[in-house]
C-alpha positions as CSV (number, residue, x, y, z in Angstrom):
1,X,-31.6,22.0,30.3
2,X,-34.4,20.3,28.5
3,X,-35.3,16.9,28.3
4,X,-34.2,14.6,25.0
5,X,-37.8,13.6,24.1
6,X,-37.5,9.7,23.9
7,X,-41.1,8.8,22.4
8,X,-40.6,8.8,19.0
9,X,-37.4,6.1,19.1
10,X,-39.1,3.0,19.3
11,X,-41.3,3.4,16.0
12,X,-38.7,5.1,14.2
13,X,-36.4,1.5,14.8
14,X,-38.5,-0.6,14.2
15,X,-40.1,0.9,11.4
16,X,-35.9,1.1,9.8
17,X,-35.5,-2.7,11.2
18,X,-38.5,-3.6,8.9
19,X,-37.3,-1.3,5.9
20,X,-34.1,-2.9,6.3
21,X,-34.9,-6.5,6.3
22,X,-37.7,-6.0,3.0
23,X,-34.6,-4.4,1.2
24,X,-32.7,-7.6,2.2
25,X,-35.1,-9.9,1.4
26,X,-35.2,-8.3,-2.0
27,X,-31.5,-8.0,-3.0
28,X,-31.2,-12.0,-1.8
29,X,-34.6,-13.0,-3.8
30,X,-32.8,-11.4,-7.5
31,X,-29.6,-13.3,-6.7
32,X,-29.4,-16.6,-8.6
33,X,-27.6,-19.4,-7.7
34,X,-25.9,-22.7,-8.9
35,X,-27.7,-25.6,-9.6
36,X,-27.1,-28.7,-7.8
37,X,-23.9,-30.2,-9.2
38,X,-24.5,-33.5,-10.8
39,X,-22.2,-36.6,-9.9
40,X,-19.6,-37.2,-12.7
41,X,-18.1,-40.6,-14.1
42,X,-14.8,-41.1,-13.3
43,X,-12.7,-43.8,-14.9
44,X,-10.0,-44.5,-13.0
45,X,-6.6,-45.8,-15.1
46,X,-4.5,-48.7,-13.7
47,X,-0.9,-48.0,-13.8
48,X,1.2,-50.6,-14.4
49,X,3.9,-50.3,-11.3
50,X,7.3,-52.6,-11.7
51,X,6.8,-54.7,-8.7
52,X,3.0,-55.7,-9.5
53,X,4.6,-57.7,-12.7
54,X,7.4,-59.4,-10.5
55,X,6.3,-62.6,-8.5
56,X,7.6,-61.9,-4.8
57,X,6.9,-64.2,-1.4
58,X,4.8,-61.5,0.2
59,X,2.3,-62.2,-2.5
60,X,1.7,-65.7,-0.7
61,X,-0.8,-66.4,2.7
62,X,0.6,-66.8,5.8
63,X,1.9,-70.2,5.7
64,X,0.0,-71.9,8.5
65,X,0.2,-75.3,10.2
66,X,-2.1,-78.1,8.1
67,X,-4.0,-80.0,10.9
């Protein structure tokens, strides 16, 4: 039985490593992406709850000893 001739295996990878990676490089380098996204202004609206309007005890300081 003869023997599988081996020599030619290592160009032939890395010669389709190398043809692979170009083609990669060139499919990324056409893609486009997104610009940076710019920081937006947000105004933020106070809702009027029924318990911020009523005057309650928590609303007050600890109550502590006058010295």
């Amino acid at each position: 039985m003869p023997q599988l001739d081996t020599s030619t295996w290592f160009i032939t990878i890395v010669s389709s490593m190398i043809t692979l990676f170009i083609l990669f490089q060139l499919k990324i380098s056409t893609q486009t992406f997104p610009t940076t996204p710019s920081p937006m202004t947000i105004t933020i609206q106070k809702t009027k709850n029924p318990w911020e309007l009523k005057w309650t005890k928590i609303y007050f300081p600890p109550s502590s000893p006058q010295q």
